[in-house]
C-alpha positions in Angstrom: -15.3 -30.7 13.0 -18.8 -30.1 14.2 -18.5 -33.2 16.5 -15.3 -31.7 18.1 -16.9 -28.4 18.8 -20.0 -29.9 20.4 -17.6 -32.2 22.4 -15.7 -29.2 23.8 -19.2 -27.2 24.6 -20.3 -30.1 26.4 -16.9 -30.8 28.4 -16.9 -27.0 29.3 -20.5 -26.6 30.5 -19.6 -29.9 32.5 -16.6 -28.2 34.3 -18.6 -25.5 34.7 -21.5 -27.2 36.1 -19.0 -29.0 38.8 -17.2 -25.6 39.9 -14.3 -27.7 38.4 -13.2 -24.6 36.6 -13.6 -20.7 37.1 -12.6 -19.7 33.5 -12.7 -21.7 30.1 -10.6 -20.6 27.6 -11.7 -21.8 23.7 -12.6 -20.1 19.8 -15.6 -18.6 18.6 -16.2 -17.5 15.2 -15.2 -13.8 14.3 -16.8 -11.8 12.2 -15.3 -12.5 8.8 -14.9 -15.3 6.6 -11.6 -18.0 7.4 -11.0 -16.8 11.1 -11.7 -18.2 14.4 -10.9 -16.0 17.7 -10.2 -16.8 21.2 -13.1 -16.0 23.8 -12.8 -16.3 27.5 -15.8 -17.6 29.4 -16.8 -17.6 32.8 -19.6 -19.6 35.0 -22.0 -15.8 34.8 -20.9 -16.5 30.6 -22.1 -20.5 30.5 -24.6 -18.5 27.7 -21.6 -18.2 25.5 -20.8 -21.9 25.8 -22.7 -22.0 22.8 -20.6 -19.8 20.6 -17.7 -22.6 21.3 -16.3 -23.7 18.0 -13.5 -26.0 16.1 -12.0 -25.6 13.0 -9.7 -25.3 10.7 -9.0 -21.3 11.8 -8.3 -22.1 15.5 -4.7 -20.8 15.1 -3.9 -18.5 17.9 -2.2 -20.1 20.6 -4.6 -19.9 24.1 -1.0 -20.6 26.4 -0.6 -17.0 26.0 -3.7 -15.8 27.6 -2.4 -18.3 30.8 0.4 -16.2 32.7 -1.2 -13.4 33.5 -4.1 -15.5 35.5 -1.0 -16.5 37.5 0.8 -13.6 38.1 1.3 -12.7 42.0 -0.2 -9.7 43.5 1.5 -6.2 42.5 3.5 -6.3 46.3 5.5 -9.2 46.2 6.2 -9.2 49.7 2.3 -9.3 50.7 0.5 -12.8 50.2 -1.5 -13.3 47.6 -5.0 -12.2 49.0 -7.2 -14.5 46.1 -6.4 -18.0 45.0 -5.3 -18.9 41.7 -8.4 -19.6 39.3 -9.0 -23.2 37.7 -9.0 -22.7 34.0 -10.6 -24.8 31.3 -8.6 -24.5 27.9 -9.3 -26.2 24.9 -5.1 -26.9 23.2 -3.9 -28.5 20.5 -0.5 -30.0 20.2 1.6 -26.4 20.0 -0.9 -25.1 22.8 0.0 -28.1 25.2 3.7 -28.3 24.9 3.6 -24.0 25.7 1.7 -25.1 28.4 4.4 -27.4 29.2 7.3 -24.8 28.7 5.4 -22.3 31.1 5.1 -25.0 33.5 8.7 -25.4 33.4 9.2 -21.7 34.5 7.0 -21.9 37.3 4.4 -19.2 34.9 1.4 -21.4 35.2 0.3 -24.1 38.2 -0.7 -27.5 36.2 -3.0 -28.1 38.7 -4.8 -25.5 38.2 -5.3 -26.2 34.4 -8.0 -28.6 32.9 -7.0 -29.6 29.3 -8.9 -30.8 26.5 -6.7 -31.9 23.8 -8.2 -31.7 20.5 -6.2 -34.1 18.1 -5.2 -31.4 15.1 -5.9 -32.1 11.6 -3.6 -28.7 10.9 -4.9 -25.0 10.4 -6.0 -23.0 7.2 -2.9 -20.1 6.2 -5.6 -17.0 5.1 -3.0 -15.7 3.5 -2.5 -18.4 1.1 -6.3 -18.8 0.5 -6.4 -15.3 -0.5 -3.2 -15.3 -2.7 -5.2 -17.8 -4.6 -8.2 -15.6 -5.1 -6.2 -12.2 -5.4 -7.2 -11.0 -2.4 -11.2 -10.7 -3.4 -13.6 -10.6 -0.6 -14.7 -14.0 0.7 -18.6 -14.1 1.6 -19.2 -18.1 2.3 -16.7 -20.8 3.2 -17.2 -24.8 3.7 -14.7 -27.4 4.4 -15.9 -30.5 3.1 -15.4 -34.5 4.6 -13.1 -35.3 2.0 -10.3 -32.9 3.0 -11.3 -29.6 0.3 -11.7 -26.0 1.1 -14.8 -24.6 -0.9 -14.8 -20.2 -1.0 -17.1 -18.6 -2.5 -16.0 -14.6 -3.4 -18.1 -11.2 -3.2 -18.6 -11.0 -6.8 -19.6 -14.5 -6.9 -17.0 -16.7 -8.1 -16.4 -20.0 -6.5 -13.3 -21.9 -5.8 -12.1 -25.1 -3.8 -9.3 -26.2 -2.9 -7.2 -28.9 -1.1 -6.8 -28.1 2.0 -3.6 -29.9 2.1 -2.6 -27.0 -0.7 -3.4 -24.2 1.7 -2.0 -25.8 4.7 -0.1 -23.4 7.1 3.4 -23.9 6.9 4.0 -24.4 10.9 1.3 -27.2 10.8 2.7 -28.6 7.7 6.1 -29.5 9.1 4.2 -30.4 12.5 5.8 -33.2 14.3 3.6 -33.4 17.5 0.1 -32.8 16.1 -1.6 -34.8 19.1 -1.8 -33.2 22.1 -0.2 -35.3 25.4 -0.6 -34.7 28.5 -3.6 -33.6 28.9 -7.0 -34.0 30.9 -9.4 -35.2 28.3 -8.3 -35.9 24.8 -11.5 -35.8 22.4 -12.0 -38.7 19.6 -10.5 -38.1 16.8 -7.3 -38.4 14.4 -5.0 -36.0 13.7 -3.1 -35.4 10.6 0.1 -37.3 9.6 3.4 -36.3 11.9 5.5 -33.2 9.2 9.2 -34.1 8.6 10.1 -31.3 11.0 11.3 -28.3 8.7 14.8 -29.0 9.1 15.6 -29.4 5.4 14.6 -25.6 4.6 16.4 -24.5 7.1 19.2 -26.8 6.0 19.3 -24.8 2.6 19.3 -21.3 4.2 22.4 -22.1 6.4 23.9 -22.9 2.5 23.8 -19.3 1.9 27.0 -17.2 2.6 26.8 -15.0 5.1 26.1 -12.2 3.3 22.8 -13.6 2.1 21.7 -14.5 5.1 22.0 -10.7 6.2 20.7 -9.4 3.4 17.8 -11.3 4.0 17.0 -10.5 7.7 17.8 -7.1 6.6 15.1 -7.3 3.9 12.8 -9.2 6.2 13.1 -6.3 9.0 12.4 -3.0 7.1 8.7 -4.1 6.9 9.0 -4.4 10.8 6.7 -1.2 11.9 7.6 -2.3 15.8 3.8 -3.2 16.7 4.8 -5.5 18.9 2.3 -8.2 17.7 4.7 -10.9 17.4 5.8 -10.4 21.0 2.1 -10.4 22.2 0.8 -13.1 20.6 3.9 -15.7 21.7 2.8 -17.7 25.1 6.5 -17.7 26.0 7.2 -13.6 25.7 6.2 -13.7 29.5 8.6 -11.1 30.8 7.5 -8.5 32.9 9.1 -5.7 31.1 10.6 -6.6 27.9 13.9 -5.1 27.1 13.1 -3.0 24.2 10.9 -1.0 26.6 13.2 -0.3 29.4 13.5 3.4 30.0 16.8 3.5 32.8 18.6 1.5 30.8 17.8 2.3 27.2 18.7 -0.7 24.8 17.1 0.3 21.4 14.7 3.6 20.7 10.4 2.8 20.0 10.6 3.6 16.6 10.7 1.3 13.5 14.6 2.4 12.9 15.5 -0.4 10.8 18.8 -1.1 13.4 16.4 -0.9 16.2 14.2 -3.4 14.7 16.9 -5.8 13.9 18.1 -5.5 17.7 14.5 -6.3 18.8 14.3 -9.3 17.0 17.3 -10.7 17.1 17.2 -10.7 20.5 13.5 -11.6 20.9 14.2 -14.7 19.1 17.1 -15.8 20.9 15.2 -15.7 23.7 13.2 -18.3 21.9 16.0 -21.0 22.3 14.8 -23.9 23.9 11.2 -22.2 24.2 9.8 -21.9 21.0 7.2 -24.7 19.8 7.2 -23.8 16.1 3.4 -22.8 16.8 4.1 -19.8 14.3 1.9 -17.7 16.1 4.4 -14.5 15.8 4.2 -14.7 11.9 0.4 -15.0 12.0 -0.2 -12.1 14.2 3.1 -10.2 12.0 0.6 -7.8 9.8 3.6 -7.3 7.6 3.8 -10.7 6.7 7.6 -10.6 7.6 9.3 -14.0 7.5 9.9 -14.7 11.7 9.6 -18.6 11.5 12.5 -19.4 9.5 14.7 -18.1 12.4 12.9 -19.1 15.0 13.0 -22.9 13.3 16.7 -22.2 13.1 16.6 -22.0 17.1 15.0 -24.7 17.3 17.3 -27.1 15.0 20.0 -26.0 16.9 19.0 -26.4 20.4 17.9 -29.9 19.0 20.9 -30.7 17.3 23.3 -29.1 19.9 21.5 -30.4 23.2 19.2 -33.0 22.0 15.9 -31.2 23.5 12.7 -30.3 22.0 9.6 -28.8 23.8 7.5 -31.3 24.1 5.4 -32.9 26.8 7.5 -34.1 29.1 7.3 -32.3 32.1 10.3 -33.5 34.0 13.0 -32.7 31.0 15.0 -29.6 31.4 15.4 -26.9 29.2 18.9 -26.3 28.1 19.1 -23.0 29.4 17.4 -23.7 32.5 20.3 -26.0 33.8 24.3 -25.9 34.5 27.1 -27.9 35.1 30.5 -27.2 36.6 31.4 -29.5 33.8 30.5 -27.0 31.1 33.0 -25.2 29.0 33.7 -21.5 29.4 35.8 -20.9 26.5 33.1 -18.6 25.4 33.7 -16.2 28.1 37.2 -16.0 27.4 39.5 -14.9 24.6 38.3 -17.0 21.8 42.0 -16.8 19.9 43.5 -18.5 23.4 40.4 -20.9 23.1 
């Protein structure tokens, strides 16, 4: 992955070096062992160019750092005084088709954007490398050619793995795993198109619905409200979320196990027709609560109910984003009088 990262240094100093671009938006290596972090770059940063990497850790999704570059001027009835930067961002396929979402709801300008797709080979679940090594410290880490993980611990032990074996589960059941649409797509080949996820979703709607709740209900009382999930998801763009309205009070700031439920239940339906299976709410979730197996049930359903998934295309509209005198409106009714 060396050759990726020097490819995406090089494209950036380039767009730099035109005035192509007034940010660039890409990873660097944090400070620990088996993570990657975004970093931010601008023309008086080309320094940092350097500290540009790729790899297998690269999992937090850069569309969310895009809408507040484009956000108008506080006075909404004053034009806006400075033009909207050109920014540089480095995406793989669940950053583009964000990109693509945002686009769609007029919370980014494409033309503004410069995209370098990076064909994804899939990212490395921590959690699951440290399961495997009970949680010791990990000092050294190497990904070889011939698709192995190689740790080595703080008391010394050693241990490799497949990285196939440690796989996150979002990139696992990946469908789109090259990025279209973009500006520059590096050389490269990315891994093997998932089946999609459907079939474990499939086998929690065969639950009664008692199990079901008794699950979400489990799931949520390790929900300490943080807020992560809602932070680190490209398309929780709303000026003031609901849960922290103060004139109209919907659900208290606590970590009240109904108030949590609330918060995510309607967090997630606001996910419908949005949500790119990206997982980056359960990556950033430090409780480790299970959010992707409802937000993959949004997104089977949307599929399977309207035929749309977020993808690339730019000129398909969302389902929610669209209506027809056509369309029923039973549901508004009495359901009993259909």
């Amino acid at each position: 992955m060396e050759a990726i990262s020097r490819e995406i240094r090089k494209t950036a100093d380039k767009l730099f070096s035109e005035g192509k671009i007034d940010v660039f938006i890409g990873y660097e290596q944090a400070t620990v062992p088996l993570r990657s972090r975004p970093v931010l770059l601008t023309p008086d940063q080309k320094d940092g160019i350097e500290r540009l990497v790729w790899d297998s850790f690269c999992t937090s999704n850069l569309a969310a750092y895009l809408q507040k570059y484009f956000e108008n001027e506080p006075n909404r009835r004053k034009k806006r005084e400075k033009p909207y930067p050109k920014i540089g961002v480095a995406v793989k396929g669940c950053d583009a088709r964000s990109i693509v979402a945002l686009q769609k709801e007029r919370q980014v300008i494409r033309e503004n954007l410069y995209l370098i797709g990076v064909p994804c080979q899939g990212m490395i679940d921590r959690r699951k490398v440290m399961e495997l090594i009970g949680g010791k410290d990990i000092i050294e880490y190497t990904e070889t050619g011939d698709g192995h993980v190689n740790v080595k611990t703080v008391d010394g032990e050693e241990r490799s793995f497949k990285k196939n074996d440690v796989m996150q589960p979002a990139c696992v059941e990946c469908r789109l795993p090259l990025p279209g649409g973009v500006d520059t797509l590096l050389e490269g080949k990315a891994k093997e198109p998932g089946a999609g996820g459907y079939a474990r979703i499939r086998e929690f709607e065969a639950k009664t619905v008692d199990e079901r709740w008794d699950y979400f209900e489990k799931e949520m009382s390790k929900c300490i409200r943080c807020n992560a999930c809602r932070q680190a998801c490209p398309t929780c763009w709303c000026k003031e979320c609901f849960a922290d309205h103060v004139d109209l009070k919907w659900i208290g700031v606590g970590n009240d196990l109904t108030d949590a439920m609330i918060f995510q239940i309607v967090r997630i339906f606001h996910q419908a027709g949005r949500c790119v299976e990206c997982d980056a709410c359960y990556n950033a979730c430090p409780m480790g609560i299970d959010l992707r197996t409802y937000t993959k049930k949004m997104v089977k359903d949307v599929e399977e109910m309207f035929g749309y998934l977020p993808a690339f295309d730019e000129e398909s509209v969302p389902p929610l984003a669209t209506f027809s005198e056509q369309d029923a409106l039973d549901f508004i009714s009495d359901p009993d009088k259909g």
